[in-house]
N, CA, C and O of each residue as an XYZ file, in Angstrom:
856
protein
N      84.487    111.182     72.742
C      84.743    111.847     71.478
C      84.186    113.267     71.519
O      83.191    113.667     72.122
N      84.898    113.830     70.877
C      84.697    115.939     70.939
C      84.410    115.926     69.371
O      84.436    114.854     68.766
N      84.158    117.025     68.775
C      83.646    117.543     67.905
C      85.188    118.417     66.935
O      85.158    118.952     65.826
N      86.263    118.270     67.801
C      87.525    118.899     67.508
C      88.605    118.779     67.934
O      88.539    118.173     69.003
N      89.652    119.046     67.659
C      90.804    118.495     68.138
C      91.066    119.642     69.147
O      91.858    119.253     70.005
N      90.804    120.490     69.272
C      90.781    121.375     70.412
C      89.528    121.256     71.668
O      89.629    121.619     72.840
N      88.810    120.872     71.251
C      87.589    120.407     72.032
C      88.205    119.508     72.639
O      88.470    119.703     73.825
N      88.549    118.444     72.089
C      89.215    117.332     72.787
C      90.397    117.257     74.044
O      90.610    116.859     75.189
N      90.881    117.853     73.062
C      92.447    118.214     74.042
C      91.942    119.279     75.598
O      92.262    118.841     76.703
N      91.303    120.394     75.514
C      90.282    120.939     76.349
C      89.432    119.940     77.313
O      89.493    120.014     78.540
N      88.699    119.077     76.670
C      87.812    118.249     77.440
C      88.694    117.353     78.237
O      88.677    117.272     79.465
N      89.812    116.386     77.065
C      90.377    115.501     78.322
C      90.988    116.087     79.197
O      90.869    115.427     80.229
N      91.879    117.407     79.442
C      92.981    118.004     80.790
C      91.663    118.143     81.314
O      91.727    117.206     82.110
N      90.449    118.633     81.479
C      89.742    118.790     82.250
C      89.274    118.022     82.949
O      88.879    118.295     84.083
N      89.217    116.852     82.398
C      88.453    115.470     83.015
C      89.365    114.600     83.718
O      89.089    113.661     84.465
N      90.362    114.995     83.412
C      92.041    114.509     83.953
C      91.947    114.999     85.082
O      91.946    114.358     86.133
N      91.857    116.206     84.961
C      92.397    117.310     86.317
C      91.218    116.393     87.269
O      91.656    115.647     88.144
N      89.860    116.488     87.064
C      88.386    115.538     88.150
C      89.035    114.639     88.466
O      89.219    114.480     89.673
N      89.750    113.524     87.330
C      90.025    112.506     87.911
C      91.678    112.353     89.085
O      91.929    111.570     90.001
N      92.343    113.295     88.583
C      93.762    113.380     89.950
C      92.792    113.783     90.949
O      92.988    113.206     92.019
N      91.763    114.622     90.952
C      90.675    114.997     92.429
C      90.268    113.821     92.734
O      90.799    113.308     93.719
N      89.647    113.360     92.296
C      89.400    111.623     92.756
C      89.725    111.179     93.381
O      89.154    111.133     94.471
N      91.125    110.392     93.089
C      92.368    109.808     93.310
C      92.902    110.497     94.911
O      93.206    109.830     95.900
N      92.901    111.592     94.827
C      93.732    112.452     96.058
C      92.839    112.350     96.901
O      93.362    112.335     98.015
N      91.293    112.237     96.979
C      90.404    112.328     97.627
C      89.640    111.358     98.368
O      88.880    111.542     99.318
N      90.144    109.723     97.460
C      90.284    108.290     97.534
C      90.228    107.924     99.081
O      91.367    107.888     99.546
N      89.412    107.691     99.849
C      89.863    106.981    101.305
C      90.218    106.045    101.388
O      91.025    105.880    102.303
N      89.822    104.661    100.395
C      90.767    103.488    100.295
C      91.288    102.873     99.413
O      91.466    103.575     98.418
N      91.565    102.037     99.333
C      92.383    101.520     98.569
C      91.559    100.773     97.452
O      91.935    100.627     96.289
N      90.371    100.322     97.996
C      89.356     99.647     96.738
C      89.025    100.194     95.770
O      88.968     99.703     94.643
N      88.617    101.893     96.273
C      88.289    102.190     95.804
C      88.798    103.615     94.560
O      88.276    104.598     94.035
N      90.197    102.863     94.580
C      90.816    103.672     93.993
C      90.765    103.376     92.209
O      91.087    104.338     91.512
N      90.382    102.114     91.522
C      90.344    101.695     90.395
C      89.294    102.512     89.917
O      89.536    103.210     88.932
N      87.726    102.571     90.639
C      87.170    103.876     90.088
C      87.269    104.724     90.408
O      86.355    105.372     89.898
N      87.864    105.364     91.044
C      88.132    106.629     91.383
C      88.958    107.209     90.094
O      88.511    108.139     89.423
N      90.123    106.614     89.834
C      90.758    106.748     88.774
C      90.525    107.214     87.217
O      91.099    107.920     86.388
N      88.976    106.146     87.337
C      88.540    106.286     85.866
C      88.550    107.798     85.242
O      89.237    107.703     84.225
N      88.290    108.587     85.324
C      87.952    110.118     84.949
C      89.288    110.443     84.117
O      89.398    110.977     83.014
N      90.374    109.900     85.087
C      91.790    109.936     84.497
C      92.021    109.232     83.104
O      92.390    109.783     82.067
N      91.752    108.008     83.281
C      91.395    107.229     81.793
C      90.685    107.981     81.005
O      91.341    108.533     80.122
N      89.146    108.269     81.029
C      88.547    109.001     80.020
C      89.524    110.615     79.550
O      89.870    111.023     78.441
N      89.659    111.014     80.491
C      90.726    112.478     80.335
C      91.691    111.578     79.121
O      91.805    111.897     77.937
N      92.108    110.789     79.572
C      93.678    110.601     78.850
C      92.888    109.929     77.126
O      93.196    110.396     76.029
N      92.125    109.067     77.290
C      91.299    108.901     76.215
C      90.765    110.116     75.340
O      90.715    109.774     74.159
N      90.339    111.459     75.549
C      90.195    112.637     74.918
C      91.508    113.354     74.389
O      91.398    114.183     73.485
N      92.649    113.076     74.889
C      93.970    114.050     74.743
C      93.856    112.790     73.560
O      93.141    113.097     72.606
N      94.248    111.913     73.526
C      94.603    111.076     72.614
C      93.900    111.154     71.096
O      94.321    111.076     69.942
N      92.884    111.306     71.590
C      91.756    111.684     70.081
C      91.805    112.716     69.336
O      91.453    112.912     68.173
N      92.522    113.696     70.529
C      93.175    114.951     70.221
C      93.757    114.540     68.891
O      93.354    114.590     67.729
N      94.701    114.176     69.406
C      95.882    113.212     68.330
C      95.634    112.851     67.027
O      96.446    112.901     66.104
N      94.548    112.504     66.978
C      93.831    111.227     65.984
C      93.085    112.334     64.954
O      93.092    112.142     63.738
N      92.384    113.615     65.615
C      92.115    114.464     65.061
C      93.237    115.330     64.396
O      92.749    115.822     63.379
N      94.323    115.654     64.525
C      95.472    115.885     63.965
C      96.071    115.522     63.019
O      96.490    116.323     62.184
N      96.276    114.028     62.920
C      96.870    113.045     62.310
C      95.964    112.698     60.739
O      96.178    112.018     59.736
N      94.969    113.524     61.193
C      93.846    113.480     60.117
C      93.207    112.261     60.032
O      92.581    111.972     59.013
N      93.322    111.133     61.439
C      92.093    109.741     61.032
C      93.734    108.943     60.726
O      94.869    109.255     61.085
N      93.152    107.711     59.835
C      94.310    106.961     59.404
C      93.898    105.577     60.512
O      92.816    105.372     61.062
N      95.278    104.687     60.600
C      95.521    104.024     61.344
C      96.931    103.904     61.952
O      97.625    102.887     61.947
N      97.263    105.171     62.505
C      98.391    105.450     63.130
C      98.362    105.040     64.581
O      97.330    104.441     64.879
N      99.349    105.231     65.700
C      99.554    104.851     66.566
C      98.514    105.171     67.646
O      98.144    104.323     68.458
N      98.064    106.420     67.621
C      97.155    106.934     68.151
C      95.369    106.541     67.905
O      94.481    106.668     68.748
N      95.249    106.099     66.645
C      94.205    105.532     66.615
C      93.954    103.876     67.256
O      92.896    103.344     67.591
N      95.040    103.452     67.267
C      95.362    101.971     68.099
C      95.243    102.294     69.460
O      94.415    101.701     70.151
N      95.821    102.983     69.830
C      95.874    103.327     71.331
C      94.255    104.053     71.663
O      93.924    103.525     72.725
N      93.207    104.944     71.258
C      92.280    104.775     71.205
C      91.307    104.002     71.129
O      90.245    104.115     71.743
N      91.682    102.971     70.193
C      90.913    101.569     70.661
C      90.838    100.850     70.936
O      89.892    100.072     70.808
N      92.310    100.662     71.743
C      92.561     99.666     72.838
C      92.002    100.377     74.282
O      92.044     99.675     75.293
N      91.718    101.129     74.338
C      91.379    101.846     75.668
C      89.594    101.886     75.924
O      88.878    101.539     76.863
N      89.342    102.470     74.628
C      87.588    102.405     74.534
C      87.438    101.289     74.049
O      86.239    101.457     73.826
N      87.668    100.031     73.599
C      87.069     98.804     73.856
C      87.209     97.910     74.441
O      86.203     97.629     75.091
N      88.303     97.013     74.605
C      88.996     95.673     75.489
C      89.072     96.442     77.134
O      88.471     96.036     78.128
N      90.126     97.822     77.046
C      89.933     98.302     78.506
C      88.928     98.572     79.111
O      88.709     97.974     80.165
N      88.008     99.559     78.625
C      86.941     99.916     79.264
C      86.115     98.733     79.925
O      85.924     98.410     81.098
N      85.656     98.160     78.578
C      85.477     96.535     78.960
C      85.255     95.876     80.735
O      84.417     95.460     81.534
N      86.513     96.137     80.571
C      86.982     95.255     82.146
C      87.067     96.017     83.302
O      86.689     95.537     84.370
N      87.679     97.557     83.203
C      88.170     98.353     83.955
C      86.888     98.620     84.465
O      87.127     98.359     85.645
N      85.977     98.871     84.452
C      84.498     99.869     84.820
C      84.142     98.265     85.568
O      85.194     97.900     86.094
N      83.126     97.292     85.772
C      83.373     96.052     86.288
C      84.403     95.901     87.265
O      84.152     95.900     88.470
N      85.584     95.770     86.783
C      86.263     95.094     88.207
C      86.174     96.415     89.622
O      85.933     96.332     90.826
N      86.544     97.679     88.592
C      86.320     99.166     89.553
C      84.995     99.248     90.195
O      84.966    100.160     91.021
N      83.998     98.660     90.097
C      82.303     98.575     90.587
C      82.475     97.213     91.428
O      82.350     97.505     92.617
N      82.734     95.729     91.252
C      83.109     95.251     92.136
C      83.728     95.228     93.284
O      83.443     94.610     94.310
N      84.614     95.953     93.049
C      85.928     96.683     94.351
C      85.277     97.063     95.246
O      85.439     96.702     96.412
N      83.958     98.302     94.629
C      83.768     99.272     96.005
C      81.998     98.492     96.056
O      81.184     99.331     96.442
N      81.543     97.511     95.832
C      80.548     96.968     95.743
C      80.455     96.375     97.095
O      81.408     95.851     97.672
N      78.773     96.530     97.761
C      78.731     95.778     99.176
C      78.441     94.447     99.215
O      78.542     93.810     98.166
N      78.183     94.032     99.976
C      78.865     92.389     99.922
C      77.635     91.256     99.381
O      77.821     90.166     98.839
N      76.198     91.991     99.766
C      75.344     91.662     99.269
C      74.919     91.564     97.296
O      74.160     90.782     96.723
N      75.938     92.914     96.611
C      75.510     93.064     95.347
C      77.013     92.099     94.831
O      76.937     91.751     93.653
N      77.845     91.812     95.297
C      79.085     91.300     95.065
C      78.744     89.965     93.738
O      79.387     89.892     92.691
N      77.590     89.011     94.133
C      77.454     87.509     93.465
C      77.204     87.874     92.207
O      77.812     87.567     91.182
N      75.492     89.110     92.478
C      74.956     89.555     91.048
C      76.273     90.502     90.050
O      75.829     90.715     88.922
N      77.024     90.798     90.148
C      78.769     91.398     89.640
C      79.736     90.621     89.341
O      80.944     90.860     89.355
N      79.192     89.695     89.073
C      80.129     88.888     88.532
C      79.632     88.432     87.624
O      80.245     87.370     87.525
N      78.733     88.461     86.622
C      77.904     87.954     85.697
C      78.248     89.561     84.711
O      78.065     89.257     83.533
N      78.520     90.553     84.774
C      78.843     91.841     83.874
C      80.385     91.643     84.104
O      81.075     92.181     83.239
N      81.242     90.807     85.353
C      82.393     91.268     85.153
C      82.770     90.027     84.176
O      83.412     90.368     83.183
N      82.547     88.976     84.266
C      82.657     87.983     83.040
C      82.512     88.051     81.603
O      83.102     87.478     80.686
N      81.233     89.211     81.655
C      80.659     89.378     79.870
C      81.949     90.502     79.278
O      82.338     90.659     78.120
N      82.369     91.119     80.435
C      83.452     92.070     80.299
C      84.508     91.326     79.859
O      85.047     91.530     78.771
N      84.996     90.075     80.995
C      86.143     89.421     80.553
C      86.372     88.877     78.601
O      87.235     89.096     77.752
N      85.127     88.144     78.633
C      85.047     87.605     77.498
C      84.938     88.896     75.997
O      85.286     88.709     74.831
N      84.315     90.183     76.644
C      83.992     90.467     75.562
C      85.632     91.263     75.204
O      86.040     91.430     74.054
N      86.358     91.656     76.388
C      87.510     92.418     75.914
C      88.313     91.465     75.288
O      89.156     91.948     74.531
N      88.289     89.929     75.411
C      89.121     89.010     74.733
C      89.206     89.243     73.354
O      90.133     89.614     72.634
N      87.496     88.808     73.044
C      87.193     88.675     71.338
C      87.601     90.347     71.020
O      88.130     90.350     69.909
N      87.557     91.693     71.550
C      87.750     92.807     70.902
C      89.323     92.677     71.136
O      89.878     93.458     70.363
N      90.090     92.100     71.782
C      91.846     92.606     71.749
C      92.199     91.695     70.466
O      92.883     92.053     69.508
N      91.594     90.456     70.649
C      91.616     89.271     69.325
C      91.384     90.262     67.809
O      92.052     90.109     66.787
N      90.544     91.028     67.950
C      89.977     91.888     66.436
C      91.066     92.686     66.404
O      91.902     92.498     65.520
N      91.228     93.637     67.293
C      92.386     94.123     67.233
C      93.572     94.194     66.947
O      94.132     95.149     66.410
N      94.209     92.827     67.405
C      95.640     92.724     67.275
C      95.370     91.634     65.710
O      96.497     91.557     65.221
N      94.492     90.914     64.905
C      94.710     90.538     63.978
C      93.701     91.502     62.652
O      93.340     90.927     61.625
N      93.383     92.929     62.909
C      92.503     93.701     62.232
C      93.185     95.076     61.944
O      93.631     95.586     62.972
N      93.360     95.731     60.920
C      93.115     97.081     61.358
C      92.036     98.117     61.901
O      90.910     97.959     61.428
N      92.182     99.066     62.739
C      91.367     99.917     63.112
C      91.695    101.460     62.158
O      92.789    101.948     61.873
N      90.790    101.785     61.941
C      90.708    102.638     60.539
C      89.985    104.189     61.525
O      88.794    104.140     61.834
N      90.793    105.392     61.905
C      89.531    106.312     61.856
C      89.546    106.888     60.726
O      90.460    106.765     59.911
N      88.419    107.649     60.555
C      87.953    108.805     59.462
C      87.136    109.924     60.120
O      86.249    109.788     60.963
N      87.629    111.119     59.546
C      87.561    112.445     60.116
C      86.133    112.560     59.162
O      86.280    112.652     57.943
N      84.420    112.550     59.886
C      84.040    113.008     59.457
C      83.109    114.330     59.381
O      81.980    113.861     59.238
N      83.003    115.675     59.401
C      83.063    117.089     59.180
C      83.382    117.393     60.885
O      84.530    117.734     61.168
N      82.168    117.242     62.209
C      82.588    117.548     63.257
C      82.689    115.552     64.434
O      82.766    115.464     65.659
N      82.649    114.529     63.551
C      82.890    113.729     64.455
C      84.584    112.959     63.510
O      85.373    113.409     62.679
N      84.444    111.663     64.246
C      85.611    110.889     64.071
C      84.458    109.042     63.954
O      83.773    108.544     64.848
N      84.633    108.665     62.918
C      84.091    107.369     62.564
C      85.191    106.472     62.731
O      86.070    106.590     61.877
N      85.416    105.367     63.855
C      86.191    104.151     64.123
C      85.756    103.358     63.090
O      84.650    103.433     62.554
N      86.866    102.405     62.753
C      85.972    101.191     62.001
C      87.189     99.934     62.115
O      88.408     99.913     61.946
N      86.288     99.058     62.444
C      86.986     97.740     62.996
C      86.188     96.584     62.528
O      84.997     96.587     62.840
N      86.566     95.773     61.956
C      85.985     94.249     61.070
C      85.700     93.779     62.583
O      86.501     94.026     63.484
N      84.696     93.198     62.758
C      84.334     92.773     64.687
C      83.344     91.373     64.012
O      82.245     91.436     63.461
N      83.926     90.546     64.206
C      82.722     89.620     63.674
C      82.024     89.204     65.050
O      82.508     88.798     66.106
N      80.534     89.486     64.600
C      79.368     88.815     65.511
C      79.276     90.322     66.342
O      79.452     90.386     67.559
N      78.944     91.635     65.408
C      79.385     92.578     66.704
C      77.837     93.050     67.299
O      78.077     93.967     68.085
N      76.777     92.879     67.267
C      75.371     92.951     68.142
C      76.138     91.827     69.077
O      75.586     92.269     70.084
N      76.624     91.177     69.391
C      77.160     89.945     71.012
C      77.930     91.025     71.535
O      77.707     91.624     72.587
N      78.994     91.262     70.598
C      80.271     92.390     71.184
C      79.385     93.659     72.001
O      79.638     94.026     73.149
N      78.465     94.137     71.260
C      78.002     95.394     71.991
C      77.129     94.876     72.926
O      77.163     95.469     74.004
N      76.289     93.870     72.839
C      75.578     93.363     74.166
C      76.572     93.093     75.372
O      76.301     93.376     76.539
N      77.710     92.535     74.962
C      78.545     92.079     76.264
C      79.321     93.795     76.697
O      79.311     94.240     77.845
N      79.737     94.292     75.883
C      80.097     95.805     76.191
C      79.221     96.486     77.380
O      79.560     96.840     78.509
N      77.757     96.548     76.597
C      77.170     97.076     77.610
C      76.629     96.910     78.592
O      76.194     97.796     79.328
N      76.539     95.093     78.852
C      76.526     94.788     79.854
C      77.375     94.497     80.479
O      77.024     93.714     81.362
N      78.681     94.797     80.494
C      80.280     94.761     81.893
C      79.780     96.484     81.873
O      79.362     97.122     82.838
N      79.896     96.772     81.037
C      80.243     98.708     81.367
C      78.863     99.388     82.029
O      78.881     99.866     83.164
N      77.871     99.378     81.335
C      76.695    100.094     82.057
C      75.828     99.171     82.973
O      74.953     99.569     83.742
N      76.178     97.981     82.787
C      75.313     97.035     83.594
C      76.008     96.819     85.375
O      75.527     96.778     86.507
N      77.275     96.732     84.804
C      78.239     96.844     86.086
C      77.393     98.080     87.110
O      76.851     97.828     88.185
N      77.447     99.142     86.587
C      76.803    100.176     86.934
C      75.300    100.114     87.769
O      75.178    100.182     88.992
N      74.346     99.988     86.906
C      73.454     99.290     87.495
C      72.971     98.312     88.489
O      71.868     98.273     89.034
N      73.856     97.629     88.611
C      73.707     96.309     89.561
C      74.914     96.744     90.722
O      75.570     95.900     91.332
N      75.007     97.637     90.828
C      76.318     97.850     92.157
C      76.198     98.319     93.136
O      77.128     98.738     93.825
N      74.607     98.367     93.516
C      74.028     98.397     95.251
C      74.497     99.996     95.649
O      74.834    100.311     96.790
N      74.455    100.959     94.478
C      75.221    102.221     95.180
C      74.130    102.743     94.278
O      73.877    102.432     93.115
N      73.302    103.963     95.409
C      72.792    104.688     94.319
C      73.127    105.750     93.706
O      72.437    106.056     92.734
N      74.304    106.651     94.089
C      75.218    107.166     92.975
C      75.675    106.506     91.731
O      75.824    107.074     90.649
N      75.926    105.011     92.032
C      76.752    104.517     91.007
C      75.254    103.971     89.699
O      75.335    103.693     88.503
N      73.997    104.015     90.669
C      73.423    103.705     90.030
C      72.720    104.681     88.829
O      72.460    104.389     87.661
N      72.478    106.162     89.689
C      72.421    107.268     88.718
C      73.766    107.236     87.544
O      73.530    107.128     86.340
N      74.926    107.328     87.991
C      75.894    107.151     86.852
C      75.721    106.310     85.788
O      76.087    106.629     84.657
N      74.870    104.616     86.201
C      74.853    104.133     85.134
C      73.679    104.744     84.124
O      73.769    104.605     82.904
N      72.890    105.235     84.574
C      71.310    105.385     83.926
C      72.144    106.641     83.149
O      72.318    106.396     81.955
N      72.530    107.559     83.473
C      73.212    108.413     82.790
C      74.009    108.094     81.841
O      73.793    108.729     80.809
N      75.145    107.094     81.775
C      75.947    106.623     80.799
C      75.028    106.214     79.768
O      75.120    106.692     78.637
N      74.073    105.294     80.098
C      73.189    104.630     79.104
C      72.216    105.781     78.255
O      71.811    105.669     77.098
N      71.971    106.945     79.233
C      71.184    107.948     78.283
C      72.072    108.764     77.620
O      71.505    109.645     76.973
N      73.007    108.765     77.575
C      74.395    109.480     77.210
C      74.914    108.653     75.913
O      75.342    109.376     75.014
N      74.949    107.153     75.651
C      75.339    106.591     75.176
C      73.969    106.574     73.915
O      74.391    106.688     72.764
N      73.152    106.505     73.990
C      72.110    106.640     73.012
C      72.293    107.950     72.293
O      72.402    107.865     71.070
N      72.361    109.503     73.000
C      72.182    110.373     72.540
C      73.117    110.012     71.667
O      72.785    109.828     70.496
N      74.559    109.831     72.107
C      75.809    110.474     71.310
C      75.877    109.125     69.768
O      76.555    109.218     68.745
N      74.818    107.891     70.213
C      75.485    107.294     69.376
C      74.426    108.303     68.091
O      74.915    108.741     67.050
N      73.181    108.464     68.434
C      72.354    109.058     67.676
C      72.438    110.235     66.481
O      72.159    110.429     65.297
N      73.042    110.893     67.689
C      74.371    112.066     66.632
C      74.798    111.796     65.946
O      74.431    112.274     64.873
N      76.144    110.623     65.936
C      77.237    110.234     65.830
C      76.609    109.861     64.155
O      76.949    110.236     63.032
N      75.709    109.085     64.594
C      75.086    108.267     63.460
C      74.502    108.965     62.353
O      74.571    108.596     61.181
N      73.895    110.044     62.801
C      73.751    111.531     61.464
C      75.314    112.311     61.220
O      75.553    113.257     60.469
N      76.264    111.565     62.124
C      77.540    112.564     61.423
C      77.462    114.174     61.707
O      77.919    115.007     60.925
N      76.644    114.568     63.266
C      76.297    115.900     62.959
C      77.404    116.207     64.164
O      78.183    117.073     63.765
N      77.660    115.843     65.278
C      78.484    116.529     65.648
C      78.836    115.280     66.865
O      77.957    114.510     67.252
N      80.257    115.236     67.372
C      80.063    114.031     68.591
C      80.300    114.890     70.091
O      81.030    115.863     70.280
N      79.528    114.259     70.949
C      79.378    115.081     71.870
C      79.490    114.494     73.431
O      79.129    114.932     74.523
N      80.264    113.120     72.924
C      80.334    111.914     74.314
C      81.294    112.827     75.473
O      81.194    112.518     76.661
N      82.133    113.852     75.094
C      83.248    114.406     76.271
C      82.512    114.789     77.027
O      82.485    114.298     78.156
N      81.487    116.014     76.570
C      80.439    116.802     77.538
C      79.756    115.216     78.790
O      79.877    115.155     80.014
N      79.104    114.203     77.863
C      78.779    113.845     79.260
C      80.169    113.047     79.891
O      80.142    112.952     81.118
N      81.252    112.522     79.289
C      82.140    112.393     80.075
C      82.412    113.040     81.331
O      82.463    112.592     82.476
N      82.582    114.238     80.843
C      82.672    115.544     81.911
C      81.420    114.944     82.758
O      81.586    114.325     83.809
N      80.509    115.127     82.344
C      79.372    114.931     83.854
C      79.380    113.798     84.449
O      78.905    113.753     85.584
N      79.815    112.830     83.958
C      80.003    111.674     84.868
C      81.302    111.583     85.228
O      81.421    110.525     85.846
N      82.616    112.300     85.140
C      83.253    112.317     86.406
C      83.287    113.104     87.357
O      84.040    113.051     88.329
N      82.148    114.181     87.035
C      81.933    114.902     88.047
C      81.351    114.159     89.556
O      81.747    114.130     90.721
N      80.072    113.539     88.711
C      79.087    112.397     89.667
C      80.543    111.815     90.202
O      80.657    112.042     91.407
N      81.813    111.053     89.582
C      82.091    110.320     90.367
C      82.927    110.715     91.499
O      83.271    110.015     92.451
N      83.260    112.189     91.207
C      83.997    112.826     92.194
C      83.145    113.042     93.542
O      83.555    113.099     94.702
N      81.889    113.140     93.059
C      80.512    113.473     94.318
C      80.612    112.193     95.080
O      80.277    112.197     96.265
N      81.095    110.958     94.441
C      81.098    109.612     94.535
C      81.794    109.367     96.020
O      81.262    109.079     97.093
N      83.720    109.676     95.544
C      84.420    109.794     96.213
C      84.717    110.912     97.268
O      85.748    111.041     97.928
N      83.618    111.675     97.285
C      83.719    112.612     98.460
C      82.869    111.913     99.407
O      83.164    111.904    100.602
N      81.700    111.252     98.902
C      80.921    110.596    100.475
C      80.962    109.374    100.728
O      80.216    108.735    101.469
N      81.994    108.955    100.007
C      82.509    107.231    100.726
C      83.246    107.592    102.173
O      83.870    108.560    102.608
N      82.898    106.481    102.612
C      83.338    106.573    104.314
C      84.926    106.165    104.567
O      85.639    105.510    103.808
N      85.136    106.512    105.343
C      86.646    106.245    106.167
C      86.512    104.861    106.270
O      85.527    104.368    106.821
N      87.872    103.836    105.543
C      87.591    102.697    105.819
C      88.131    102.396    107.389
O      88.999    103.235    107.631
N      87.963    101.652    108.345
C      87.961    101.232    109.365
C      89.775    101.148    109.693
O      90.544    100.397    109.093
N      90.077    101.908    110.549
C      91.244    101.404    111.180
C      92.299    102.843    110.589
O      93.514    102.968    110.738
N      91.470    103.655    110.002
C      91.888    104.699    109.177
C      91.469    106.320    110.265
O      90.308    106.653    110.507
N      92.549    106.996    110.699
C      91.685    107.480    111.696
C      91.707    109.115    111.189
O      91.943    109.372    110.008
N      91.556    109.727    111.755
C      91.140    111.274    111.487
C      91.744    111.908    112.544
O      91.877    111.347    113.632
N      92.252    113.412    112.249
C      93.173    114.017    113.007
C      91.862    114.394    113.868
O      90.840    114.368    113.182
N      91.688    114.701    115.073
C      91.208    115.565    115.740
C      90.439    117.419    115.384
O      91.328    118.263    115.273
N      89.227    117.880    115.253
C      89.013    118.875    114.841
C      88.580    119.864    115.730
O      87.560    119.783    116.414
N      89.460    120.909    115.709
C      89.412    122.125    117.016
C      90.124    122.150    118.336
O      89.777    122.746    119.356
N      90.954    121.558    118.182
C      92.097    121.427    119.138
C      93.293    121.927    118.661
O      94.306    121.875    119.359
């Protein structure tokens, strides 16, 4: 979330553009689900764009916003940390990719029988969704999404999570005085990290390299 509908629209092509770098930069194939992500969050900011436009409501764009930041994220961040996970952290990853499974169920369940309501308020955007039992919902949230993170035997991936989680406090903190929302900025920095990510993953095996200086 941006502070404006121009902020937004600004923040996601930018975070878009990191994440096609990603993607192009990808050596395998595992590890292409996170690699990707940056692209999701990008496309998640253009959209809010939207939502900021539309003036809030519960139009199409606010649905599509919260099918992406809750049920998707959910799962997508988890199974994308499993993928490129070594074989040793693989058992402990499956205990965040489960809380993920379950928790995107009960949020697509709220969803598809709830409305999702935004409201434009001065520089943020307030979601609001009837979530029954939602302290479980946000425990299981944050443990598939930042816990995934944490437990994934990578210590890039592990700075990324400690970052999301200090990122996720600030902005909810803001958010929560209504003074300004400011989650794109660290968006932006964590697909930067993940681009740093996908530049020093190794050549998977059987994958060869042209010759250099010949």
């Amino acid at each position: 979330m941006c502070w404006s509908a121009k902020a937004d629209l600004v923040a996601g092509c930018g975070i878009a553009a990191v994440g096609a770098a990603c993607v192009a930069r990808a050596r395998q194939a595992r590890d292409l689900p996170l690699a990707a992500l940056p692209l999701l969050l990008g496309a998640h900011q253009v959209v809010e764009a939207v939502v900021w436009r539309a003036g809030g409501g519960t139009g199409p764009a606010t649905v599509a916003w919260a099918v992406i930041a809750f049920p998707l994220l959910a799962v997508w961040v988890p199974v994308g940390v499993l993928c490129v996970a070594p074989p040793y952290a693989r058992r402990r990853l499956m205990v965040p990719l489960a809380a993920g499974l379950v928790t995107a169920a009960a949020l697509s369940y709220n969803l598809a029988t709830h409305f999702v309501t935004a409201d434009i308020r001065g520089h943020t955007v307030g979601y609001v969704l009837d979530l029954s039992h939602p302290e479980v919902l946000v425990a299981g949230y944050l443990l598939a999404t930042v816990g995934s993170l944490l437990l994934s035997g990578d210590r890039l991936l592990l700075m990324l999570g400690v970052l999301v989680a200090v990122g996720a406090v600030v902005c909810w903190a803001l958010w929560q005085l209504e003074f300004v929302s400011t989650w794109c900025a660290f968006a932006a920095v964590c697909s930067l990290v993940l681009y740093g990510w996908v530049r020093r993953r190794p050549v998977s095996p059987g994958v060869s390299r042209a010759p250099v200086g010949r």
